[in-house]
ZAMARGU-4260 file (C-alpha; in steps of 0.2 Angstrom, whole numbers, plus 5000, padded with zeros to 4 digits):
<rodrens>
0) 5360/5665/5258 | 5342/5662/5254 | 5332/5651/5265 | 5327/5636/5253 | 5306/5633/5252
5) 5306/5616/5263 | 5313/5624/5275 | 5304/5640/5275 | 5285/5631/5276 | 5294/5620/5292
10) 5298/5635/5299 | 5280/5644/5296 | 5272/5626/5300 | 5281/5627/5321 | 5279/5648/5321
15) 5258/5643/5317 | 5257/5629/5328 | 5266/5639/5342 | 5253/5651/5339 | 5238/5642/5339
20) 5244/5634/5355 | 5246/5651/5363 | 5229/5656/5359 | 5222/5644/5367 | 5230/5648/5383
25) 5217/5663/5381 | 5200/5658/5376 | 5184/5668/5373 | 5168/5661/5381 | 5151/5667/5382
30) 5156/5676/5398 | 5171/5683/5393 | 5189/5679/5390 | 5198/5664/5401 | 5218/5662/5405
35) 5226/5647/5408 | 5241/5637/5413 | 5251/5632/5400 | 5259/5613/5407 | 5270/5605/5395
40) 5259/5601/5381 | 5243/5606/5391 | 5233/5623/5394 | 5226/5622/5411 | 5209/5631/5416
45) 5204/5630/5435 | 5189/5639/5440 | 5180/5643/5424 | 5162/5649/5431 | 5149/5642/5422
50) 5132/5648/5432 | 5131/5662/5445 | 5134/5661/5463 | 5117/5652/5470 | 5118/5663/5484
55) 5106/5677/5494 | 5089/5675/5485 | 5094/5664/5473 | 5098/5650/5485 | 5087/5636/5481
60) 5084/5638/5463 | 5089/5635/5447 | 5106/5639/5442 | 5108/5656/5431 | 5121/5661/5418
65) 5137/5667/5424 | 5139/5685/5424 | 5148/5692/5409 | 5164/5702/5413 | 5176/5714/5404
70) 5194/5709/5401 | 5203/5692/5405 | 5199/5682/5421 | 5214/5673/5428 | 5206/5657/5428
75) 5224/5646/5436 | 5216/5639/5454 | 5202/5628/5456 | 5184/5638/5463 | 5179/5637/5483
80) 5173/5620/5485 | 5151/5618/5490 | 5149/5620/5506 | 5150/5604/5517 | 5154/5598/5533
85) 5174/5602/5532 | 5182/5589/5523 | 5196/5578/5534 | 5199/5560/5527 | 5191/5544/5536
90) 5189/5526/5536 | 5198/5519/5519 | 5199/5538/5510 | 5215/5547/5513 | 5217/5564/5508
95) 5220/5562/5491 | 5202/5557/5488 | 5194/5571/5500 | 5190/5589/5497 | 5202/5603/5501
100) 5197/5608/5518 | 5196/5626/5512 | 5188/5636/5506 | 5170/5631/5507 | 5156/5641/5499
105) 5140/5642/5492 | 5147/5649/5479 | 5154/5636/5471 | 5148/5633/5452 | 5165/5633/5443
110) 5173/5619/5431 | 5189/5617/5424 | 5198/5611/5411 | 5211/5602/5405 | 5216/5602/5385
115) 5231/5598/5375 | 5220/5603/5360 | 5232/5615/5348 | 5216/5625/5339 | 5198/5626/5339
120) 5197/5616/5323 | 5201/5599/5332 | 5186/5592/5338 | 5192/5583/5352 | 5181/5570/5362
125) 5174/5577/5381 | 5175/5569/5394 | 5164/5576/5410 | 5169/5572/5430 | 5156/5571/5441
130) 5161/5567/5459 | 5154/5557/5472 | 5152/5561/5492 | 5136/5553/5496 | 5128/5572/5489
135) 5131/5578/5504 | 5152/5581/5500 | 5164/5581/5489 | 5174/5594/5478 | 5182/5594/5459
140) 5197/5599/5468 | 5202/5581/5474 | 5218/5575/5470 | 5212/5559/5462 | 5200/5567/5448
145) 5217/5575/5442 | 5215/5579/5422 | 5230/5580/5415 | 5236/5563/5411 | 5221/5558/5400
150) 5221/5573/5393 | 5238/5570/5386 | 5230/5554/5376 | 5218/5566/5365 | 5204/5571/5374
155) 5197/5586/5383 | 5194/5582/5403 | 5182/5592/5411 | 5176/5592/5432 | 5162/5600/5438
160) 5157/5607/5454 | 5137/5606/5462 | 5128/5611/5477 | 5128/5595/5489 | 5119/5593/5507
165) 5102/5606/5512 | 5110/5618/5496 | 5110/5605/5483 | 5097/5594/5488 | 5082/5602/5499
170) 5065/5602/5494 | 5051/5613/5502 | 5033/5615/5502 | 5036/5633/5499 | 5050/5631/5488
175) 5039/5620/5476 | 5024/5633/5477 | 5038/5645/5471 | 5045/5633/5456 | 5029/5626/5448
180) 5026/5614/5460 | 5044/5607/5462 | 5059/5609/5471 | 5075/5599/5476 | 5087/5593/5465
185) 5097/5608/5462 | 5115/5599/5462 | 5109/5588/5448 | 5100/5605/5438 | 5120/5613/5441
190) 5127/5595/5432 | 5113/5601/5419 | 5121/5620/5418 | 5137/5614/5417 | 5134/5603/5401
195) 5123/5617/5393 | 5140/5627/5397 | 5150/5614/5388 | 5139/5614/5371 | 5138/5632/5370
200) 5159/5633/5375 | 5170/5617/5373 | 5174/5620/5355 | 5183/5635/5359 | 5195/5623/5369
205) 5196/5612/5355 | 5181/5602/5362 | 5167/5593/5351 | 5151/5598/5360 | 5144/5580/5351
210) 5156/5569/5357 | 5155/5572/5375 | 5154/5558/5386 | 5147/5560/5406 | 5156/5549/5421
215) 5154/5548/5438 | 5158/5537/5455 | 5145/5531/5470 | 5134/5549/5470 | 5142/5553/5455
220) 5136/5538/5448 | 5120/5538/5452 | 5120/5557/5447 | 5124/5549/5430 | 5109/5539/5431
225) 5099/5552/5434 | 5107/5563/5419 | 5101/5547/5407 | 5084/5548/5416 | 5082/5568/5415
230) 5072/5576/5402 | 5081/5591/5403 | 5098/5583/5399 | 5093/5576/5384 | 5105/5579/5368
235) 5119/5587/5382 | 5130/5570/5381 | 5132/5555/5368 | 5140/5542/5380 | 5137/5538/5400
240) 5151/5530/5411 | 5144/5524/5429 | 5156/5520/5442 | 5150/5512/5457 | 5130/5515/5461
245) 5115/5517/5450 | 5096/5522/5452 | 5083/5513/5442 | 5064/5509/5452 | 5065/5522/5464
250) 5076/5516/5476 | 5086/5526/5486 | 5077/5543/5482 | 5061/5553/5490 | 5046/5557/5483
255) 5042/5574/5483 | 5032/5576/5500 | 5045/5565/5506 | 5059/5576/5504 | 5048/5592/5510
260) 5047/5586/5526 | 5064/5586/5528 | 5065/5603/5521 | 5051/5610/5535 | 5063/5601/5548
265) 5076/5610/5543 | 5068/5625/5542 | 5061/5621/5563 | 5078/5616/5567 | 5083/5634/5560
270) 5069/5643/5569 | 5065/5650/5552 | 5044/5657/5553 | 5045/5654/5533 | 5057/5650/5518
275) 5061/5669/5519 | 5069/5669/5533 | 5076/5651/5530 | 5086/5661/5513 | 5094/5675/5526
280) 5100/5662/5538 | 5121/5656/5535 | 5126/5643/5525 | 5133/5635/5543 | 5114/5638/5552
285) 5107/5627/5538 | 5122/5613/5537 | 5120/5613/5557 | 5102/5610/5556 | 5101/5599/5542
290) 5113/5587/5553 | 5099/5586/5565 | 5092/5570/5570 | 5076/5575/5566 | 5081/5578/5548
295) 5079/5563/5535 | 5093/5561/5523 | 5095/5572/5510 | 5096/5567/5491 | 5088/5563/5475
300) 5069/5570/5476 | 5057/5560/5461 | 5050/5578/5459 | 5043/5577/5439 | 5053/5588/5431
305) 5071/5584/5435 | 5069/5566/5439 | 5051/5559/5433 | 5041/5555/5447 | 5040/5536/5443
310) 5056/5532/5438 | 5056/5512/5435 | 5040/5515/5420 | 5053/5528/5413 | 5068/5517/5411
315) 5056/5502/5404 | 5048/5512/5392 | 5063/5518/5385 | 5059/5536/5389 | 5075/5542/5393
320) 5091/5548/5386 | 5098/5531/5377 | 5118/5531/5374 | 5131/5521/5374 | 5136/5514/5394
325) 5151/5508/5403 | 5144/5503/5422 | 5150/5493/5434 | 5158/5492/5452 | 5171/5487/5463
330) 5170/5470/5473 | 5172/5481/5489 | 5157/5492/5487 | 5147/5480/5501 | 5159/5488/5513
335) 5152/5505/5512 | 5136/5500/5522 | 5147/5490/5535 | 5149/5471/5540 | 5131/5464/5543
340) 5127/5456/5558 | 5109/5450/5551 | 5105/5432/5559 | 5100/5418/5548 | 5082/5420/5556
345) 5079/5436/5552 | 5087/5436/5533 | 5074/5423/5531 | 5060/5432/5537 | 5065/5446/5527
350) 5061/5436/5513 | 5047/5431/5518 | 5042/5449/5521 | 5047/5455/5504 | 5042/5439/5491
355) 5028/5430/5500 | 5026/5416/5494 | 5040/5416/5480 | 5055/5419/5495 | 5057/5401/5493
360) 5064/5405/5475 | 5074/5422/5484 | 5081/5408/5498 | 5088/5396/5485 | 5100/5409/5478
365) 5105/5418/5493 | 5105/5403/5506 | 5104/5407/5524 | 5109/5389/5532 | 5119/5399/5546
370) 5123/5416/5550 | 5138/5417/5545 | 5130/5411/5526 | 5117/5424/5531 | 5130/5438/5532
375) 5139/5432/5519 | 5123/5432/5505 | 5118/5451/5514 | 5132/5457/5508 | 5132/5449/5493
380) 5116/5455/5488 | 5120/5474/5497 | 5131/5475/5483 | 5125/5468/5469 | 5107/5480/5475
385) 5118/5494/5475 | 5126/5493/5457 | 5124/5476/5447 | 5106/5476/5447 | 5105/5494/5442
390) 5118/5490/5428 | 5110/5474/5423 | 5090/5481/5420 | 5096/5496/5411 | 5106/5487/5399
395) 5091/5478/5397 | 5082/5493/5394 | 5095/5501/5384 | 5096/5498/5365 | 5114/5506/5365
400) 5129/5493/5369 | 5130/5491/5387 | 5150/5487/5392 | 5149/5480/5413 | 5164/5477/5424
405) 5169/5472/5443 | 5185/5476/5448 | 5193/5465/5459 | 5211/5473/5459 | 5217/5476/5478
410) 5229/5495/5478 | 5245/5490/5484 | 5246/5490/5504 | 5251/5508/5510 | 5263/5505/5524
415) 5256/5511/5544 | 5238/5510/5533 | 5224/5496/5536 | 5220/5485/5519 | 5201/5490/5514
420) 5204/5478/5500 | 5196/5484/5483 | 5187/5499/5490 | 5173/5509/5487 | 5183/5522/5475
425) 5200/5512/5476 | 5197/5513/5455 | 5194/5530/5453 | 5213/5533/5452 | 5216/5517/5441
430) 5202/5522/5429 | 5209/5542/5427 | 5227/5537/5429 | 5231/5546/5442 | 5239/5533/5453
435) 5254/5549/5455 | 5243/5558/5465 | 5240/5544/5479 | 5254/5541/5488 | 5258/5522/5489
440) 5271/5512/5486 | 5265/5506/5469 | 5271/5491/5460 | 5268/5486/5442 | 5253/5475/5442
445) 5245/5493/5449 | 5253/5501/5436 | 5246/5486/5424 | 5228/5491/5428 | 5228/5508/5427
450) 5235/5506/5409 | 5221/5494/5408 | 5206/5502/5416 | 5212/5521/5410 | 5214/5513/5390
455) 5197/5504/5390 | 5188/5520/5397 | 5197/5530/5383 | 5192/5521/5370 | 5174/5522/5374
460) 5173/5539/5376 | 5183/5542/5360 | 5171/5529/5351 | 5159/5522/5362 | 5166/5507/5363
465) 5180/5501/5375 | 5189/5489/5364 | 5203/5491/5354 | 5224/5493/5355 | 5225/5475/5360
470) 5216/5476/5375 | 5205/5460/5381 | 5190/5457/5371 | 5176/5466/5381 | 5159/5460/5373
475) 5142/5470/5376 | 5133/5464/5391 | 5115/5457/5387 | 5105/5446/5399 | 5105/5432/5390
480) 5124/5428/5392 | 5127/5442/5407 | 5144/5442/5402 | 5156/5455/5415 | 5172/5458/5413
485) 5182/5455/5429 | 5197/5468/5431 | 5215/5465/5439 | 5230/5462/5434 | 5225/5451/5421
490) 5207/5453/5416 | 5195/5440/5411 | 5177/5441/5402 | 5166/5430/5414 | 5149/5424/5407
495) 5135/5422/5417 | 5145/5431/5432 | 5130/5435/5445 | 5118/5430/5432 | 5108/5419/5442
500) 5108/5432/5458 | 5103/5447/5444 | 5091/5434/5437 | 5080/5430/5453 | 5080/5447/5459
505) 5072/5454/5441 | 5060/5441/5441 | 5054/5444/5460 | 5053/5462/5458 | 5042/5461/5440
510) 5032/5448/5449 | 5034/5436/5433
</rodrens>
């Protein structure tokens, strides 16, 4: 009996789409071929290199292309984490939100991916992880920066690993001599690598190299802020998602001699004679010593070529990468630098110290009648120094829509476990929905919001624009109205949320 001709193209149809699928469980990059996992509906790629090993002699510097290698590379288990002091969780972050304790390494420039894409013809948008740890930790491998359920909504998910600590972030007098007169920064040059990976390889996951939108949490974050502000990421990403901490004057970050001093005291600590010796010395010689009390802390360098060395004039002329944003933070973010204990005399002269004459104007908005209102307005303004202010002057400096948020959502109480409240990170999970990686007892109004958050952010990094599918009206912030929206269970746009605080604090600073 002869097969009739609907059937037979229905047929054809599933045999191709089977196919397509399978191919891309084997993909040819500039490297080499890749295998992945096949999930469900989703090829899985743990472990893809996308520099080489910054190791021996090329400690220190820039990343390189991976090497190219003959045959397929098994690419099924996420890479060796950067090395780091070993990971063990702490305070509010239980283990899903901490690095695998092992295996740490310098070698350690891997991504992965995760792409329910069925050929290289579908353009889907990219969306890039970049975890926070203070640049000193931190790992793609954590169990909260999980891929999978967002890629199953139609986009490509991508985390990246990057040197952190004395690897990552290290500048030396000898090292700039070395590097045309800079150094430092290397964790935010592998960020760099890895998006210059992405454009010259996504579309063979099904990727579009011009829809890729970067995202990060606390040094992640500010490592997006620094992406916008680098020269040398410029036409790598088309939209930005900051999470949590933000650079914008300076703050925060070394000037080049700064930072190397702190490499010379490293390299005393080692009892290196030169930066020679200092590259043959173990990657847990240099961690010790960096750890030393004699060491500054290691970070962002304002070095001229990665980050321009005056970083405010940069952003206020508009000479930076200028996308699309979604920034905000979580109401506990204060928390991270502890309860103040800051008396109501001394928040006073603080003022007094930083305004002049003006503190008067500083005193009005952040009272200090008591203490305890001292205490309360330090942490208040702690937070709102750490993310809001950032977030508020560079959508004022962005002519791309600007979309800012707080959460407020508290993670249901984990039984035996203090409550931190809305911590910092407690909306990593929410944001990624990967609430099934942390084990609480979640109830729906958790659920609500991950639905929520993980919705908004799709929307904008499919389109730029987090609005859409019914959700709450999100508007673009400007300064004028300084309009927030607030995120829990039920959301609510808040006008002038903070304005007065942001307000005060930009007119101090510009001296107007």
């Amino acid at each position: 009996m002869p097969i009739p001709k609907s059937v037979f193209i229905i047929i054809s149809f599933l045999v191709i789409r089977h196919l397509s699928f399978a191919q891309l469980s084997q993909v040819n990059t500039q490297s080499g071929l890749v295998a992945g996992d096949k999930v469900g509906e989703l090829i899985i790629f743990k472990g893809i290199p996308f520099a080489a090993p910054p190791i021996g002699d090329h400690r220190w510097k820039a990343p390189k292309p991976a090497a190219k290698w003959k045959g397929v590379r098994q690419c099924t288990a996420f890479s060796a984490s950067p090395f780091q002091p070993k990971p063990a969780p702490f305070y509010c972050w239980s283990e899903e939100f901490i690095a695998p304790p092992e295996p740490l390494s310098e070698d350690c420039l891997y991504l992965n991916i995760w792409t329910g894409a069925k050929s290289k013809s579908e353009k889907r948008p990219v969306f890039v992880w970049i975890y926070g740890g203070g640049f000193s930790s931190g790992s793609a491998a954590c169990a909260i920066y999980d891929g999978a359920e967002m890629a199953k909504r139609g986009i490509i998910f991508v985390s990246i690993n990057y040197r952190v600590g004395p690897f990552g972030f290290m500048a030396h007098p000898e090292l700039s001599k070395e590097q045309n007169n800079t150094s430092g920064n290397y964790g935010i040059m592998d960020q760099v690598a890895a998006l210059r990976w992405i454009q010259k390889n996504i579309s063979a996951f099904g990727g579009d190299p011009q829809q890729v939108t970067i995202a990060g949490q606390s040094a992640g974050s500010m490592s997006v802020f620094s992406l916008v502000a680098s020269p040398l990421a410029k036409g790598l990403f088309q939209r930005a998602i900051a999470q949590s901490g933000g650079i914008i004057d300076g703050l925060l970050m070394s000037p080049l001699a700064s930072a190397e001093k702190n490499g010379l005291a490293i390299q005393q600590q080692t009892g290196a004679k030169n930066l020679s010796e200092l590259r043959k010395k173990t990657a847990a010689e240099i961690l010790l010593a960096s750890q030393s009390k004699e060491v500054g802390r290691l970070g962002l360098t304002l070095d001229g070529f990665v980050l321009p060395a005056d970083l405010g004039n940069a952003f206020a002329s508009q000479k930076f990468n200028q996308v699309p944003m979604l920034m905000g933070w979580v109401s506990g973010d204060a928390s991270l630098f502890g309860a103040s204990d800051i008396t109501a005399e001394k928040f006073k002269q603080q003022a007094v110290d930083k305004y002049g004459t003006r503190s008067g104007e500083f005193l009005k908005i952040f009272p200090a009648t008591t203490n305890e209102a001292a205490q309360y307005n330090q942490s208040r303004l702690t937070l709102l120094s750490f993310a809001a202010y950032p977030a508020h002057k560079l959508a004022g400096y962005n002519p791309n829509p600007s979309y800012v948020y707080q959460v407020v959502h508290v993670p249901t109480d984990k039984p035996g476990f203090p409550n931190y409240g809305a911590f910092h990170t407690s909306e990593v999970p929410y944001a990624l929905h990967t609430l099934h990686t942390w084990k609480r007892p979640w109830q729906q109004h958790d659920y609500d919001v991950e639905g929520l958050m993980s919705t908004y952010w799709l929307q904008f990094i499919k389109t730029g624009n987090p609005n859409g599918n019914g959700l709450p009206e999100w508007k673009p912030y400007n300064k004028t109205e300084g309009a927030i929206l607030e995120i829990d269970a039920t959301s609510v746009l808040k006008p002038a949320l903070f304005k007065n605080e942001l307000d005060v604090l930009e007119s101090l600073d510009s001296g107007k």
